[in-house]
Structures are given as C-alpha cells and as structure tokens.
N, C-alpha and C positions, 0 to 999 in steps of 0.2 A: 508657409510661404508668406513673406512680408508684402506691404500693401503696393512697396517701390515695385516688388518683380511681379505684384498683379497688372501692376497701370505697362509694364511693359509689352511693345508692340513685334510680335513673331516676324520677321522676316528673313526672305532667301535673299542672298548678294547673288548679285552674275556680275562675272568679269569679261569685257570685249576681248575683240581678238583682233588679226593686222587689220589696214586700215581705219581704226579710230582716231587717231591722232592725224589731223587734217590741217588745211590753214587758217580754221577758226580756234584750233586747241594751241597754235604757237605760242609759248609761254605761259602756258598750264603750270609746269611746275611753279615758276616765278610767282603768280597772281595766287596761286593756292596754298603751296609747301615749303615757303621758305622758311619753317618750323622745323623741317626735316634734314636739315643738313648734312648726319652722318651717314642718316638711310641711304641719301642720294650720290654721299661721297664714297660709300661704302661701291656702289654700281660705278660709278665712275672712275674708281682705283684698278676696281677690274677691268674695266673697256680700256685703260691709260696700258694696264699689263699686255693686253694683246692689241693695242693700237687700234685702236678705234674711238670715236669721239666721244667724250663725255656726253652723257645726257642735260649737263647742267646745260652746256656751250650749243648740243643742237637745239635745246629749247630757248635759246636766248638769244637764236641769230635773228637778224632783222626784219628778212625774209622767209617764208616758207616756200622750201626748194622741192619738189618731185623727185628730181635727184639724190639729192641727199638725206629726206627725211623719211622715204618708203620703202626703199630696201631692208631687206629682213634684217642686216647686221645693226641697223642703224633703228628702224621700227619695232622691235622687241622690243629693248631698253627702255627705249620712249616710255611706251606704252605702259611694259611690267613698270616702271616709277611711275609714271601718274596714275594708276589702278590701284596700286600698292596702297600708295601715301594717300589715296581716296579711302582706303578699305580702314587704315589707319584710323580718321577722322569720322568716322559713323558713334553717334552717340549712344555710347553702351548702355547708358541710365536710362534711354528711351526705348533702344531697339535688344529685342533678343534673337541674332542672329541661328538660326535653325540648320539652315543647310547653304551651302554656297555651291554656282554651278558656274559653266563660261562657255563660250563660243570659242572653238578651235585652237588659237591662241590663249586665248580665254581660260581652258583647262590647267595649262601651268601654271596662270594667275592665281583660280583657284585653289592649285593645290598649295601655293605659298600663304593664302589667306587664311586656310584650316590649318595651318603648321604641318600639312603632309612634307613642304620641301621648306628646310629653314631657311634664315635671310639670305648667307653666303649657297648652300644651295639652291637655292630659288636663283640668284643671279646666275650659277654655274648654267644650269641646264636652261636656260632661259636665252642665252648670251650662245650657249651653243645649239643651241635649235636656231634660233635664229641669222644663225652663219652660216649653217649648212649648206647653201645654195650663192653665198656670195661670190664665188666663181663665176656662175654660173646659173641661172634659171632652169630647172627641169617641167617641162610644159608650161600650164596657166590654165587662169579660171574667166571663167563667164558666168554674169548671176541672171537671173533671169525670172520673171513673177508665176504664180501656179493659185494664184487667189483670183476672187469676182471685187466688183466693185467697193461690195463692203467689208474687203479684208477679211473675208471666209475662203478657208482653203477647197478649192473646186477638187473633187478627186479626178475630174474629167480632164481637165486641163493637167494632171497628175500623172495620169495615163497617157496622153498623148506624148506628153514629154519623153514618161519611160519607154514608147513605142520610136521614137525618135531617136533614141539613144541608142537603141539596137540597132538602128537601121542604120546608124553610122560608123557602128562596130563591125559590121558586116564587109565596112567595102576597106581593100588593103591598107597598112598603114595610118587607118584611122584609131585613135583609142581615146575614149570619153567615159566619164563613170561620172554619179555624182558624190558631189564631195562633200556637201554640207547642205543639211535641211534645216530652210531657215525661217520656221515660220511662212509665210505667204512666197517665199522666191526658196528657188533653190540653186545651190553653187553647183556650178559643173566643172570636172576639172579635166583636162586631157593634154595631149599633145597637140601642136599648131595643127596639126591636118585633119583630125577631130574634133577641134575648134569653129575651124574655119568650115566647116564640113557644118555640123550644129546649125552655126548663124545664118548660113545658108539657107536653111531647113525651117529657122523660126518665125513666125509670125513678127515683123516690130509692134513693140506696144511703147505709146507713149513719144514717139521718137525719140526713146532711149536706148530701151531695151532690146536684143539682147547687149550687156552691157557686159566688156573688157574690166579683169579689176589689175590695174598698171602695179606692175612690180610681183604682182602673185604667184607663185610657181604652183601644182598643179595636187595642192594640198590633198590629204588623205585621198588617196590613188593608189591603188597597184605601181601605180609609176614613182611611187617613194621608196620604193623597198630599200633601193640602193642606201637611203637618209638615214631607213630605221635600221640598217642591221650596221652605217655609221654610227649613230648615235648611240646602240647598244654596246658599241666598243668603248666609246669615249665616255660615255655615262655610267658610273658604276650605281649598283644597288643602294646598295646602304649609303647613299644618297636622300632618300626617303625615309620617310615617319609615317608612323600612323597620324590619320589626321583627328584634330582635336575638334574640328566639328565634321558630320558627314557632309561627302561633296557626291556631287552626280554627273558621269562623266557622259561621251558621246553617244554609249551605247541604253542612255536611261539606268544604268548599274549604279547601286549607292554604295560608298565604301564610307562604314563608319568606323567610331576607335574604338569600336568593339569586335570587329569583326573582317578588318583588313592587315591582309598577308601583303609586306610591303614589298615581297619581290614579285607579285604578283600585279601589281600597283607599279612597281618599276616596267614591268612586260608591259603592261597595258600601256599607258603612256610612252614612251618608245616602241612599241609597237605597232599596237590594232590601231589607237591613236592618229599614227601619222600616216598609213597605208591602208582604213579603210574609211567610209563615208560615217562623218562627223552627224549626230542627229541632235542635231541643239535642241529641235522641237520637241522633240520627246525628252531629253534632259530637262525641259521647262514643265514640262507637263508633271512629269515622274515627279519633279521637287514639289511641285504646289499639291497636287494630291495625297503624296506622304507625308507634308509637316505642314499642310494649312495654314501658312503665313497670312497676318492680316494684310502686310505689305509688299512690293517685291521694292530692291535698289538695285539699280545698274549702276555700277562702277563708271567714272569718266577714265580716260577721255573721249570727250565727245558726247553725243548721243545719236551715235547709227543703230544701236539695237530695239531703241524704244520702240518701231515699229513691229520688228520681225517678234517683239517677246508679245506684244498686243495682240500680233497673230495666232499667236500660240496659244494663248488665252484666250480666244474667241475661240477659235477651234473646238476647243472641250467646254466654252459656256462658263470658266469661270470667272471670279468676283461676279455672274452676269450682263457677262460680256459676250453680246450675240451680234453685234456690230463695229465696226470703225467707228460709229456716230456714238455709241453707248460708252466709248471709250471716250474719246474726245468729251463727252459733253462730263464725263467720271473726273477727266483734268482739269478741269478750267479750274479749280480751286486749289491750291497746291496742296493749300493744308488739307484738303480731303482724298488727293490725286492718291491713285494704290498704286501707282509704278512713278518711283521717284528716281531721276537721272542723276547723277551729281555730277552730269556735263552739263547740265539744265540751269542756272545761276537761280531761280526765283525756286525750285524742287530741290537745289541741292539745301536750299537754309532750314530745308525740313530733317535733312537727315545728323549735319554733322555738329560737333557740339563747339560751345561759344570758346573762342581763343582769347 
C-alpha cells in the first residue's frame, strides 16, 4: 500500500431521498454542475421522450413552485441529478468510499452510485418509480419525533407510538403502518382516515409536529403493493449489476460484488423496498459498524438528513456521539466535522475536488 492510499480517508456516502430539493436547493445543478452536461442531457432526453420537464429547465425556473417541483414525476430527477453529479465530484485522492447507503429514494440513488444500476438504467428505474403515482396519490405520510431533548432515541416514546398505531388499525377503514425509521422521527405512512386518525391521537410537539409531508404518497406500505407488482412488470431484471462497491439497503442487508444475486437485488428493490417499512436507522448503523469509516458524506441536495443520520449515530455512541451538543460542538470546524453535507457550501469544500 502506497503512502497516497495510507493518507486516504474511509468513508460511507448516503443519498437523500424525496423532499431534499427545497427552495433553498433551486439551482443546484446550475451553481454546482455545470461541468456535467451530458450526465444531465442524458436525464433530460429521457424526461423530453416521455414529456416531462427537463431537470435542467425545472432547476432554472425563477421561482420555486410546490407544484411543480414536489411531485414524484418531477422530484426524482431532480434529485437523482444533483445526488448523482454530487457523488461524481467527491475527491477520490482524499476519500476511500467503503460502502454507500440512502434514505428511501435514497436507495436507488445508491444503487446508481456502486454501479449496481448503470447511467441509462439508473435514469429508467428512477424516472419510473417516480411516476408511479402521477395520476394519482395513494395515501401519504406524516413524520413525527420519538427522541428527548438531546436527540437520544426514547424507546418510551417508541412504544407509545407503536401502541397508537394499533389503536388506529383497529377502528374500520383506518390503515397506518410506519414507513420509515428515521433516526429520532419516524415516517408513518397510511391512508387519509389513518392519517387523520393518528394526528388526532398525537401529542403536538413543537407547534409542528405531527407534520404532513405535501406531495408524499404513502411510501413503503402494504398500501404500494399495487406500485411493486407495477414496477415488477415495467422494470426488467437485467436491469441491474452487481455493485462495485457494497451498499446497505432498508432492511440493514449488505449486498456486496461478491456476493449479490442480481435478481434477488432486482426483487428487493421493486419489492420489500417499496411495500415494507424503510429502516434508514439501521442502514446507518449496519454501514458504520461494518466498514468503520473515519467520515460519513451526505449527498446534496439539501441537507435534511444531517439531523436524522446524527441521530443514528448517537443512538449506538458512535464517533462518541452521546449527545445533540457532542455533535454540534464535533462541527463547528468543518475541516474536523465527521458528517460532511455537500448541501452544506462551508462542508461541501471538504469533500469535492478543485475544478
């Protein structure tokens, strides 16, 4: 081993998932990627084929619309381009990429970033997941907090929730499940009368919470079957690759290029995936105690995850991380910060290399 790959620093990527791209990320790609032109024409030839907007032209309108930049047809693309064209720009002579994971959406990101799904497949499956629902919304989610003050996951507050959740499956026409463990909040996803049922039921904390996420249908649910046993029509297998780095999906499962069956990897992803409860926390967990990264990166756009991954990381005590404050007072230095955003402008200059 030469002295360049001693000095170099182990880290996991995580890719976000929908809602990252906000109206503080409008013009992401513009301000960061306009380096990447064929990546991003390549996405955009596709969206032109089945009539939908370019990602260049949504990320260059004037405005940022709710309308037009959150629905799933239109918030994929987004998103897979500026995560993409982020994961791109990580400087390899610095960083040894180990293992890469993602948050929900996130997942397909990742598996384009390990080369489990190549460019033109990464935009397929990515373009049609994200349509799936533009007819039409199937339920929605609600996110909601399960941590104390200092971003320690309460298991009390854990159980109450899970005790609430039944208690709303019990009465007719109700159906609630959670959708995603996110660190310190968890996603609930159900239909309107399960919904509305829940909020009812919750505590408000914050006068936020519980909080509607606009545009979300009712992700990894029982209530997607009808999406996954779509998308297993429209998606074919051999679609997928083994991936060239391991990734670690919802359920904490590593799939490395040693050791992944790629129709199995096909099922999962179109499957368990989209119709059962997404465990990010434990995906975060599973990656840092298997490959001991000195650092972790989140992919931009944005930086909604930084919390919920800090969570996750207290949780289990590592870098020693036993607090919110232990964390906070671990950033203030960028160059010394271990969770680097590259939706962060002062954290992203630590990760990507000079243009």
């Amino acid at each position: 081993m030469n002295n360049q790959a001693k000095m170099k620093q182990r880290v996991v990527v995580i890719a976000p998932g929908r809602g990252s791209y906000n109206k503080d990320e409008l013009g992401y790609l513009a301000r960061f990627h306009q380096d990447k032109e064929a990546f991003i024409q390549a996405i955009d030839a596709y969206r032109s084929v089945h009539k939908r907007d370019k990602v260049s032209e949504l990320d260059s309108k004037a405005k940022y619309s709710f309308k037009l930049h959150t629905p799933g047809e239109n918030a994929s693309g987004l998103i897979y381009a500026c995560a993409m064209a982020d994961f791109m720009d990580i400087d390899r002579d610095k960083y040894e990429i180990v293992a890469i994971t993602g948050n929900s959406m996130g997942w397909y990101i990742a598996l384009a970033c390990s080369g489990a799904l190549g460019e033109s497949a990464a935009v397929e499956v990515i373009e049609t997941m994200g349509a799936m629902m533009s007819s039409g919304l199937i339920g929605g989610q609600l996110i909601y907090p399960q941590m104390d003050e200092h971003w320690r996951i309460d298991n009390t507050k854990r159980r109450e929730l899970d005790d609430l959740i039944k208690e709303v499956n019990q009465v007719d026409a109700c159906e609630l499940y959670t959708s995603i463990e996110l660190g310190g909040y968890r996603v609930l996803g159900g239909n309107e009368a399960g919904l509305a049922a829940i909020e009812a039921k919750l505590p408000i904390i914050d006068e936020r919470y519980p909080l509607r996420l606009y545009n979300h249908g009712a992700f990894h649910t029982q209530l997607l079957s009808s999406v996954s046993q779509n998308a297993k029509a429209q998606l074919r297998a051999s679609l997928f690759s083994v991936p060239q780095v391991p990734v670690i999906d919802g359920r904490g499962q590593i799939w490395t290029p040693y050791s992944c069956d790629t129709n199995k990897l096909w099922d999962y992803t179109l499957g368990h995936q989209v119709n059962k409860t997404y465990d990010f926390t434990l995906a975060l967990q599973v990656a840092v105690k298997e490959f001991a990264p000195d650092k972790l990166i989140v992919l931009g756009p944005g930086n909604t995850l930084g919390a919920s991954v800090a969570q996750s990381m207290i949780d289990i005590g590592w870098f020693n991380w036993q607090s919110k404050q232990d964390f906070v007072d671990g950033q203030q230095d960028a160059k010394k910060a271990l969770l680097l955003a590259m939706g962060n402008s002062e954290q992203r200059l630590q990760v990507v290399r000079s243009k």
